[in-house]
N, CA and C of each residue as an Amber inpcrd file, in Angstrom:
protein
   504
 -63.8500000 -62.1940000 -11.5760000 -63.2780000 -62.7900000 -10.3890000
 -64.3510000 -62.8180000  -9.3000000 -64.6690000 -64.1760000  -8.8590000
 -65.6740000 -63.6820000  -7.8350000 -64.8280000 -63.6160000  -6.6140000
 -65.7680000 -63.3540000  -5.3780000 -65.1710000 -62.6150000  -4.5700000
 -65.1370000 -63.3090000  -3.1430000 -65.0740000 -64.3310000  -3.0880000
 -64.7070000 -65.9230000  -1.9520000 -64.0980000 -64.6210000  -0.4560000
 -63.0660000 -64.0530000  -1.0900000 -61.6330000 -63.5910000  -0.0530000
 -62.1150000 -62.4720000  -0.6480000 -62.5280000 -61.5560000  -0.4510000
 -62.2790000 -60.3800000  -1.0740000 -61.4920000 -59.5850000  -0.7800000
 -61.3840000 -59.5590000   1.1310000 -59.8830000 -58.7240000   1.2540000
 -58.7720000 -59.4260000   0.8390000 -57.8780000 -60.9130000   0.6160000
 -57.5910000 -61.0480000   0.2420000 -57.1400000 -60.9460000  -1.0310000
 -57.7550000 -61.3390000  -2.0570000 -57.4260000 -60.6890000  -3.4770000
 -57.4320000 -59.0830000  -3.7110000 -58.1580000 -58.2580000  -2.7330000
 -57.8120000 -56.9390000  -3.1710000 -56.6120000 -56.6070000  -3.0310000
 -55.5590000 -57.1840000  -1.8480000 -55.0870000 -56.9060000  -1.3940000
 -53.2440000 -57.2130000  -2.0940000 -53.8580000 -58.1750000  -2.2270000
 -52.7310000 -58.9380000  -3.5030000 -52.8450000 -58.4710000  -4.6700000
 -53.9340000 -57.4000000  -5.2530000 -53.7340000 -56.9050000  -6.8660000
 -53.0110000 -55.4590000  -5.9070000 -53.0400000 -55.4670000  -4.8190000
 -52.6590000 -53.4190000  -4.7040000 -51.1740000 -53.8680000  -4.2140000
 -50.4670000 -55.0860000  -4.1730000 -49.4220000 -55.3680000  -4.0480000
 -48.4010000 -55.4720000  -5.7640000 -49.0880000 -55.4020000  -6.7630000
 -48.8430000 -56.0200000  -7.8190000 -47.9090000 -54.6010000  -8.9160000
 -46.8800000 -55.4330000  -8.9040000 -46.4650000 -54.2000000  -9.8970000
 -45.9570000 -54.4060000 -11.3200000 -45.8500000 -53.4240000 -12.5440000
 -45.3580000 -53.9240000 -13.6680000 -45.8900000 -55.2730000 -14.7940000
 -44.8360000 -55.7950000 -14.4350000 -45.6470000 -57.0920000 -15.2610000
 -46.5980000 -57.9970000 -14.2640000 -46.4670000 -57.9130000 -13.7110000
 -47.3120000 -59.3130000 -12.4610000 -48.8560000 -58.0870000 -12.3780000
 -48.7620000 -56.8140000 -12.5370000 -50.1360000 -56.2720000 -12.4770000
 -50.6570000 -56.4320000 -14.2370000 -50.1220000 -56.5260000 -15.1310000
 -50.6020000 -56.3480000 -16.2450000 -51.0970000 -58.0570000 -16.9610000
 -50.1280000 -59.1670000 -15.7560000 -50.6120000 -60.2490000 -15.8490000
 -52.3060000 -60.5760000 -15.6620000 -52.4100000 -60.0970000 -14.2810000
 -53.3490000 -59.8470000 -13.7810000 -54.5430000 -59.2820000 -14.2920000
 -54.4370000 -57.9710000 -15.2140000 -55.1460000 -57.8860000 -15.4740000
 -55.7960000 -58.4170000 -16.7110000 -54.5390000 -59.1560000 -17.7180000
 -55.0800000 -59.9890000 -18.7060000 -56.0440000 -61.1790000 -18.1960000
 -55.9170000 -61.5570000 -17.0230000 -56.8550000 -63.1140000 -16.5830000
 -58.1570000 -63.0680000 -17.0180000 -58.8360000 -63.8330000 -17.5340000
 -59.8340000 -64.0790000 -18.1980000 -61.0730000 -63.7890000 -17.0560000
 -62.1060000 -63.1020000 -17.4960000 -62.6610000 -62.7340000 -15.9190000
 -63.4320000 -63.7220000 -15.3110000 -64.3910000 -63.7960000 -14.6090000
 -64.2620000 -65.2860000 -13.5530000 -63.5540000 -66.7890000 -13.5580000
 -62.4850000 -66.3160000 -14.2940000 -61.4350000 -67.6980000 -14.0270000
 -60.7700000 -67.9240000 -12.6300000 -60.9280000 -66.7080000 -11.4150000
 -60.1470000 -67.2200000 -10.6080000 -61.2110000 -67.1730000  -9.5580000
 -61.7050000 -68.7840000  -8.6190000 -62.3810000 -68.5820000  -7.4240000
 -62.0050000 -68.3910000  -6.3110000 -61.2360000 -68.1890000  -5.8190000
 -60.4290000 -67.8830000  -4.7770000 -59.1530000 -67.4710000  -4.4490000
 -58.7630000 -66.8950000  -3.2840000 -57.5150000 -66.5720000  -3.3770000
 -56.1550000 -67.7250000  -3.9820000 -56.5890000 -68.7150000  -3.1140000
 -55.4940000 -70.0750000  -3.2730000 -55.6400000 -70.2920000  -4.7930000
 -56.4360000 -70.1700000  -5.4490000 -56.4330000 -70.2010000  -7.2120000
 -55.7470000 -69.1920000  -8.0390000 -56.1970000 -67.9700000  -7.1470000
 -55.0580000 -67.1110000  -7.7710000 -53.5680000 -67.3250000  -7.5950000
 -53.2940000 -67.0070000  -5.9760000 -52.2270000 -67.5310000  -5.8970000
 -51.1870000 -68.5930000  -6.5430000 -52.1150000 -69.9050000  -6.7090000
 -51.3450000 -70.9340000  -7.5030000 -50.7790000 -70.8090000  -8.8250000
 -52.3150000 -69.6810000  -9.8050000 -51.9830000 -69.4900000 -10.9840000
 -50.8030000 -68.1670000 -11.0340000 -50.4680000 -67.2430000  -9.8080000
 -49.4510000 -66.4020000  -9.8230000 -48.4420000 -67.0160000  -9.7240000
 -48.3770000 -68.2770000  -8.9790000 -47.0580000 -69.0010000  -8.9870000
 -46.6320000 -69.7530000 -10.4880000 -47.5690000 -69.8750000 -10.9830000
 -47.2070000 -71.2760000 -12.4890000 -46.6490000 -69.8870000 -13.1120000
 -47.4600000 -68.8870000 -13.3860000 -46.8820000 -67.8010000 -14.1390000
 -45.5290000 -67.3090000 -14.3310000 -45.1180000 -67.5030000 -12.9410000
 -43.8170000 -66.1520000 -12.5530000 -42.7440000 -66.9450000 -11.6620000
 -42.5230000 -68.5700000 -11.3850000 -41.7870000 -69.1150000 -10.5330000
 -40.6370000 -69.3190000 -11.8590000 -40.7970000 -69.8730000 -12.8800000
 -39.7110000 -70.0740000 -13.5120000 -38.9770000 -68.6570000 -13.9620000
 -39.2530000 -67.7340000 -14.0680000 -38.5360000 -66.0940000 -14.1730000
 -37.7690000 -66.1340000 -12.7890000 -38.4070000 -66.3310000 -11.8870000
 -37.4410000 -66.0190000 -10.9090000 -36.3640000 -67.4640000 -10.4980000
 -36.7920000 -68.3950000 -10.7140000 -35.1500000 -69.7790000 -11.0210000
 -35.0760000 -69.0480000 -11.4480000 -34.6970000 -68.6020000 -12.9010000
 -33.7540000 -68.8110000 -13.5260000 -32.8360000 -67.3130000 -13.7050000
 -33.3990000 -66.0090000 -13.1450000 -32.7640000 -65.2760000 -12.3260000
 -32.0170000 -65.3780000 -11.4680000 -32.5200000 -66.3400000 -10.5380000
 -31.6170000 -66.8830000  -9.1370000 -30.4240000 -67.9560000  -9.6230000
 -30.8890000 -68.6530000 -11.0590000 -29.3090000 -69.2710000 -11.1180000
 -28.6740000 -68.7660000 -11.6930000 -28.8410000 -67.4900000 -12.7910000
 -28.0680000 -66.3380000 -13.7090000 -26.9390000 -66.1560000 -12.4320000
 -27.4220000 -65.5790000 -11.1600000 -26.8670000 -65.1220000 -10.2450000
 -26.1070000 -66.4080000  -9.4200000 -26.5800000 -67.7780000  -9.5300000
 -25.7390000 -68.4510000  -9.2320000 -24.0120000 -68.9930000  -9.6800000
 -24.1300000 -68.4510000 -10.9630000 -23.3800000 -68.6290000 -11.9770000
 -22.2500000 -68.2470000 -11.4680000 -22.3050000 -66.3440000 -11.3930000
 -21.3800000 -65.6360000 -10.5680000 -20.9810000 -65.9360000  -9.2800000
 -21.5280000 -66.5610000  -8.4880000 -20.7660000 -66.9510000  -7.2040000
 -19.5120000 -68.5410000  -7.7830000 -19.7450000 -68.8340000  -8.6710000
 -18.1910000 -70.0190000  -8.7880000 -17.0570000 -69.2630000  -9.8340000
 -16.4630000 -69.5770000  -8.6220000 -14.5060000 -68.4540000  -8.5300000
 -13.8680000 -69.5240000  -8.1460000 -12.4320000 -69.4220000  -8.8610000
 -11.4540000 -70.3240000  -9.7250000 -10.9340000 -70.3740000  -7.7860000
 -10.2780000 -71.1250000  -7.4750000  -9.8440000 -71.1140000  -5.8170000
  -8.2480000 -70.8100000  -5.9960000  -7.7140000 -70.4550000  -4.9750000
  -6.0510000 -70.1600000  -5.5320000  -5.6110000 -70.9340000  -5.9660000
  -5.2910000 -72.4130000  -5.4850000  -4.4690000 -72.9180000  -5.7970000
  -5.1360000 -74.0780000  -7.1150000  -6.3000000 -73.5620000  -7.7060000
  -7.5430000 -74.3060000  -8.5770000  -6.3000000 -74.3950000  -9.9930000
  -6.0400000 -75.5300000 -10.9370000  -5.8230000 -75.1730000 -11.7710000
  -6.6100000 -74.7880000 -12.8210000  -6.2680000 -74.0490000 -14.0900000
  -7.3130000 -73.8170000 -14.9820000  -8.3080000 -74.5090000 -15.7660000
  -7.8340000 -75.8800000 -16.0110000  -8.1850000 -76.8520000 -16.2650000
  -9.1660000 -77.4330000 -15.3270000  -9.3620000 -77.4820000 -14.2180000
  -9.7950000 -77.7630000 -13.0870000 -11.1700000 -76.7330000 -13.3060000
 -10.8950000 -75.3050000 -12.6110000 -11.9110000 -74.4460000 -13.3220000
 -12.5340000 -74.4410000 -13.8240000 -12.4880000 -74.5210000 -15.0530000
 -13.1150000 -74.6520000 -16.7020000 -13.9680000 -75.8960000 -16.3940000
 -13.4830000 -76.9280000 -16.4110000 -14.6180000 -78.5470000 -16.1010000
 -15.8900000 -77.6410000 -15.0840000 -15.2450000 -77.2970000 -13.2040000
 -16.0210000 -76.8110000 -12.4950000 -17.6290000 -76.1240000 -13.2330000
 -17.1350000 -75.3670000 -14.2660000 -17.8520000 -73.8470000 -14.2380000
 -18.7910000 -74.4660000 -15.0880000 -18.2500000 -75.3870000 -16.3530000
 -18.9160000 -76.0800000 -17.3950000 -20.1620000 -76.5350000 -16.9610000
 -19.6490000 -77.7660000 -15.5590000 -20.7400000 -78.4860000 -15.2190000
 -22.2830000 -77.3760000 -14.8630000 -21.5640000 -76.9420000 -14.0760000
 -22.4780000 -75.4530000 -13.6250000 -23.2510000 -75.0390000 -14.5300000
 -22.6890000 -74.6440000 -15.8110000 -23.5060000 -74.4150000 -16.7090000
 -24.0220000 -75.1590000 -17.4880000 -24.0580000 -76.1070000 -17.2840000
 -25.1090000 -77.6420000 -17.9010000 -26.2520000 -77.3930000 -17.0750000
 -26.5400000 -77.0870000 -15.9600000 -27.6800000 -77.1130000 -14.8440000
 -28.3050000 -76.2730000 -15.0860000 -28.2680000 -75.0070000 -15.7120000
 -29.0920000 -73.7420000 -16.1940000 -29.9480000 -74.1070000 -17.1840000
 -30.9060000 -73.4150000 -16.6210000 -31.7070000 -73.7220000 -18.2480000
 -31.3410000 -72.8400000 -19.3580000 -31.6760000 -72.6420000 -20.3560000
 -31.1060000 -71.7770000 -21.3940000 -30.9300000 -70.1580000 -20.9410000
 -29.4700000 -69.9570000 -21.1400000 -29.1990000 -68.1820000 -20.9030000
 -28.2120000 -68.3790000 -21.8750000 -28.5000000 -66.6630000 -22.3920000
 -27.8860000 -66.0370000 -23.4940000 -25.9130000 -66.1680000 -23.1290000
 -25.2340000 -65.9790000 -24.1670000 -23.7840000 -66.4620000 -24.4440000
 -23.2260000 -65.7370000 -22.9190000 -23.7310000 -64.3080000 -23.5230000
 -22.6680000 -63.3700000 -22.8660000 -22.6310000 -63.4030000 -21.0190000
 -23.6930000 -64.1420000 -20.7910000 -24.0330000 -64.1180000 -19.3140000
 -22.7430000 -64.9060000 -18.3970000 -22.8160000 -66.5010000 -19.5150000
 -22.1480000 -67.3000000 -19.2260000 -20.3740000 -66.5840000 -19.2820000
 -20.3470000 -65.5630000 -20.6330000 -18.5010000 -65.3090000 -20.6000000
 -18.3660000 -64.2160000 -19.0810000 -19.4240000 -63.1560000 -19.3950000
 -19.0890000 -62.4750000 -18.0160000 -19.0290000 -62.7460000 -16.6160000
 -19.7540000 -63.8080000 -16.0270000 -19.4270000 -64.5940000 -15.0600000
 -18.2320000 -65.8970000 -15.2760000 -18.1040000 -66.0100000 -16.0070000
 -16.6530000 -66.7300000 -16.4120000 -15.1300000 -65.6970000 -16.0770000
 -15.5850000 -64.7610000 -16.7850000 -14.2100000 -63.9850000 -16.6960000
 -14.3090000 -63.2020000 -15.6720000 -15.2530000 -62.8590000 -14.3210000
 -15.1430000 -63.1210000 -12.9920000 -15.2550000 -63.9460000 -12.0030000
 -15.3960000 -64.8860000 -12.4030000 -14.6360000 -66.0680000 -11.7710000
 -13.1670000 -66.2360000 -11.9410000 -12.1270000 -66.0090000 -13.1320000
 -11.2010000 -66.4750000 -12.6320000 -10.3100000 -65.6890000 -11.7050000
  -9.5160000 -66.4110000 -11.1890000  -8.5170000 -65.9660000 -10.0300000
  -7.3030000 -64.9940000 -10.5200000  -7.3610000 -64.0440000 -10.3010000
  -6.1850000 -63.5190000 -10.5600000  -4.6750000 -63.2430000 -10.1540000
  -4.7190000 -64.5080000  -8.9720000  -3.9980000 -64.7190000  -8.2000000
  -3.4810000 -65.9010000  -8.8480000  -4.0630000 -66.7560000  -9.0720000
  -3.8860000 -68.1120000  -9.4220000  -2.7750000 -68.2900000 -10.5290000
  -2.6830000 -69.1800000 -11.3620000  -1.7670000 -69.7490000 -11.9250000
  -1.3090000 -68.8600000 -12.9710000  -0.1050000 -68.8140000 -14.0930000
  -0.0140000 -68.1420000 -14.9420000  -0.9990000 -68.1250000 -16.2320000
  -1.0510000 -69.1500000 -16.1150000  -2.4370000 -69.3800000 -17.5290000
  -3.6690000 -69.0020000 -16.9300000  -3.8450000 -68.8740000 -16.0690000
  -5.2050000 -67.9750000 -15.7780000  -5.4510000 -66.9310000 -15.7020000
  -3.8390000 -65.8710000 -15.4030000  -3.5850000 -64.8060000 -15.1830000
  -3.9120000 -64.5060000 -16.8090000  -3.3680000 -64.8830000 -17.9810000
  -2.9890000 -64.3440000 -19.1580000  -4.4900000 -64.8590000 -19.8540000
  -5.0530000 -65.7780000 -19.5100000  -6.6410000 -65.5850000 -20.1930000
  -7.7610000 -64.5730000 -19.7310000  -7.4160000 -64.5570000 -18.1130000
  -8.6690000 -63.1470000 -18.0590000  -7.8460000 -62.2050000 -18.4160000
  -6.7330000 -61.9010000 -18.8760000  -6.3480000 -60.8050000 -19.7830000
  -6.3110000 -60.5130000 -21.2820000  -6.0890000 -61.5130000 -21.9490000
  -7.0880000 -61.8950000 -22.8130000  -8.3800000 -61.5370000 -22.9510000
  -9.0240000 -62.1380000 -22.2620000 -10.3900000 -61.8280000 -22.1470000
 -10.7960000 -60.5360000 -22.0980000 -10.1560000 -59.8650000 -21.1640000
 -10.5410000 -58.3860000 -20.7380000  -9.9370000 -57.2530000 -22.0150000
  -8.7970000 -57.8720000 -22.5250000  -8.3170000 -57.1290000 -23.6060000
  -9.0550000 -56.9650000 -25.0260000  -9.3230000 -57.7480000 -25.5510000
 -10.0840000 -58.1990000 -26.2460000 -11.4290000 -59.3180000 -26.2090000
 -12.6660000 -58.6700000 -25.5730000 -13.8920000 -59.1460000 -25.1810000
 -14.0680000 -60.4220000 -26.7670000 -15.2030000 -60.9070000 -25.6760000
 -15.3870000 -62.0880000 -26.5560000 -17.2620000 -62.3740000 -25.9850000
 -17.6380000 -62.5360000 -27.2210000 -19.1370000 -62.7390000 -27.0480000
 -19.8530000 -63.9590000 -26.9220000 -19.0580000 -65.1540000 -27.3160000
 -19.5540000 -66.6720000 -26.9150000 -18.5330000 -67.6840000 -26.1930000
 -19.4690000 -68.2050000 -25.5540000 -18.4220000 -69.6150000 -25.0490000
 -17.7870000 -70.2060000 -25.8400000 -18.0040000 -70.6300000 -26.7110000
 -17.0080000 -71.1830000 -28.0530000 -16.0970000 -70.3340000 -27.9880000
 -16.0150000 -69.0410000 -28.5450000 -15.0710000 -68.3500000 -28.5110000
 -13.9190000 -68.3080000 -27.1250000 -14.7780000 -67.9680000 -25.4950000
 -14.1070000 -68.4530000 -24.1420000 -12.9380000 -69.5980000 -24.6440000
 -14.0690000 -70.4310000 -24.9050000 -13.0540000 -71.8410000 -24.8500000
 -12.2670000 -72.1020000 -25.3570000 -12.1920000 -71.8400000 -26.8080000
 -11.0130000 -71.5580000 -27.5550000  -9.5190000 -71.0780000 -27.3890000
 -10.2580000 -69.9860000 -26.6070000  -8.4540000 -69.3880000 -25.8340000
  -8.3700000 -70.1560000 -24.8860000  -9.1670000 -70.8080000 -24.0260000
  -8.7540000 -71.4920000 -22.7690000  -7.9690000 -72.7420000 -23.4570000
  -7.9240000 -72.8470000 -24.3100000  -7.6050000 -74.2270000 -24.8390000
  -6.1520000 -73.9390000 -25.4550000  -5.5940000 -73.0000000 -25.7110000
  -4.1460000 -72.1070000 -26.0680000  -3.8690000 -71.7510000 -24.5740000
  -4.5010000 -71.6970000 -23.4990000  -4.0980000 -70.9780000 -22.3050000
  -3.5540000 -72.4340000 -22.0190000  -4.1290000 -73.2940000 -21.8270000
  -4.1680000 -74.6040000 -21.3500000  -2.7010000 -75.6630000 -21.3400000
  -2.4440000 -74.8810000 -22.4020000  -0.8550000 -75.8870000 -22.7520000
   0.0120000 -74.5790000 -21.8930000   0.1050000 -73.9230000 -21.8980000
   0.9090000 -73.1470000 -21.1990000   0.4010000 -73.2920000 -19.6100000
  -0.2330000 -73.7900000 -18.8570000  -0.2120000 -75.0110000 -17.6360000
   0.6320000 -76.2340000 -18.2130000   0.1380000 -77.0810000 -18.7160000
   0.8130000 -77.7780000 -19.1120000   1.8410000 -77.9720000 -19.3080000
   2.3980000 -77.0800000 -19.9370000   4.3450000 -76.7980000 -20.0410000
   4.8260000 -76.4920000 -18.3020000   4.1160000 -76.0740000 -17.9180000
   5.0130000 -75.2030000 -16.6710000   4.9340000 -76.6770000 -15.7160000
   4.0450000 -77.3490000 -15.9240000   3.9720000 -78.6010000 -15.0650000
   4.9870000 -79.6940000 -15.7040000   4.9240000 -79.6900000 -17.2660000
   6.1020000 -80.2020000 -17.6240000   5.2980000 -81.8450000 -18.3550000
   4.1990000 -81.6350000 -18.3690000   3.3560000 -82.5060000 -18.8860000
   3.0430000 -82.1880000 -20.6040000   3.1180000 -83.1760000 -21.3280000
   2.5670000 -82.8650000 -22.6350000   1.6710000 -82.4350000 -22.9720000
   1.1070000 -81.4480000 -24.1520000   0.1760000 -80.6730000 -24.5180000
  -0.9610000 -81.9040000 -24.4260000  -2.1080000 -81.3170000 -23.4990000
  -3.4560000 -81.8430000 -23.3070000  -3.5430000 -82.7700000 -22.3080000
  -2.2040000 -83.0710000 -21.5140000  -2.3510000 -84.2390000 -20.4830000
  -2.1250000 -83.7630000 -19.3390000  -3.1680000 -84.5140000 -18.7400000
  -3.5080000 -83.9940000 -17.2610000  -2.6040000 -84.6610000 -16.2180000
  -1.2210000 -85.2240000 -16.7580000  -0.2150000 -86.0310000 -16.1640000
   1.0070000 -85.0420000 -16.1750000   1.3740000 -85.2400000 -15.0330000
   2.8090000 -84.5780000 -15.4230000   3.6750000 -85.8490000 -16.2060000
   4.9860000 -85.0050000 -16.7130000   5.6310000 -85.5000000 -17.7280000
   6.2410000 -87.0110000 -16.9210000   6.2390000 -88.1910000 -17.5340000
   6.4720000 -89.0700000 -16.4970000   8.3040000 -89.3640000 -17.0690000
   8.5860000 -89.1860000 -17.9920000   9.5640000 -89.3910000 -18.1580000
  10.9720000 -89.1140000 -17.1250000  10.2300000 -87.4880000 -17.1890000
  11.1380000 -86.3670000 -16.1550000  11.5450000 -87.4610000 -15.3590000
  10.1670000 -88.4220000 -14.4030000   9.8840000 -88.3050000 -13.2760000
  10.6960000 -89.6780000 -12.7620000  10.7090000 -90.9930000 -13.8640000
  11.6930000 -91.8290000 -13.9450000  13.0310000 -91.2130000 -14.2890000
  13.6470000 -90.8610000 -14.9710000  14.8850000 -90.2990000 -14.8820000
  15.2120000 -89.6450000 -13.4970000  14.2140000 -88.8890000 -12.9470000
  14.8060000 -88.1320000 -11.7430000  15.1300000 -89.7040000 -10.5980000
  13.9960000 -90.5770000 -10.7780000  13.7850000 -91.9990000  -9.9760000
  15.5550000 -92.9000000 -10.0580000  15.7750000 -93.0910000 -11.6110000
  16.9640000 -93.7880000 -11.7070000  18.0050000 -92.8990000 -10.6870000
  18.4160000 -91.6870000 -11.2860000  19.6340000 -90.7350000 -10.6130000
  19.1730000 -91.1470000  -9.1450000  18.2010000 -90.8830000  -8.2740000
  18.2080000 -90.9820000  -7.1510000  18.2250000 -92.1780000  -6.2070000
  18.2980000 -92.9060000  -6.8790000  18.6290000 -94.1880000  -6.4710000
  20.1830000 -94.4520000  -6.2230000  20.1350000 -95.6920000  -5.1740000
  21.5790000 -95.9440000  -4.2450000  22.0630000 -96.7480000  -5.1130000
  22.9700000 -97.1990000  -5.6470000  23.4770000 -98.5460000  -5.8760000
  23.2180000 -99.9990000  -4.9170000  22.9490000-100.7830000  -5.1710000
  22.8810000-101.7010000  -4.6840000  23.7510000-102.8970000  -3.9640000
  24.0970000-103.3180000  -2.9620000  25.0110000-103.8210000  -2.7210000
  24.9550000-105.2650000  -3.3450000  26.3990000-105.9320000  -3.6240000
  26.2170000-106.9070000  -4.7610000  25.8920000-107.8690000  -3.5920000
């Protein structure tokens, strides 16, 4: 390393701990001329470890809202986790199963219990029960298994009865 900055770079290896010092000391020796060279090459090294730390942790901040249905949720959290770059199963179920609301609907209540009762190690697996949780929204709304409609039938029948007669 030659020595452009010298207080500089000393100063930045006596800052260095763990892996970022053992980085350091692998660098090939006069590969770095200056501080701003080091620096840059400390950044290419060690910026993607810390994304993708910072979105592990983003993960956990999206929570189901009270009145969120589960269905609703589940899409939310999905998209979310399309934007990550690759993390292991379990990251994604344990910030899943604190996210949901335990306030919220009955089918959300009975999947993070589920969940918590019997752990589950992949999203496939998550989804699976969410997808048995799912019709039980569904019923209580009165909509057919998988439709994001309530039942329309109900909703004309209730339409005819409430209607006036018409004067001839």
């Amino acid at each position: 390393m030659t020595r452009s900055n010298p207080v500089l770079l000393r100063k930045f290896r006596e800052t260095l701990s763990k892996g970022a010092m053992i980085w350091n000391h692998n660098l090939p020796p006069n590969s770095i001329d200056s501080f701003a060279m080091l620096a840059d090459a400390f950044v290419k090294a060690h910026a993607s470890v810390i994304k993708v730390e910072t979105r592990k942790s983003d993960l956990f901040k999206v929570k189901q809202r009270d009145n969120e249905m589960l269905r609703e949720f589940v899409s939310r959290y999905q998209m979310e986790r399309m934007d990550l770059p690759p993390v292991a199963d379990d990251w994604f179920v344990q910030a899943f199963i604190q996210g949901i609301n335990p306030r919220s609907f009955v089918a959300s209540q009975q999947l993070k219990q589920n969940l918590v009762e019997y752990p589950s190690v992949t999203w496939a697996d998550v989804y699976n029960r969410y997808q048995s949780k799912i019709r039980v929204e569904d019923n209580q709304l009165g909509a057919p298994s998988g439709s994001v409609y309530r039942n329309r039938e109900n909703d004309k029948s209730k339409r005819i009865v409430d209607q006036e007669p018409r004067p001839v």
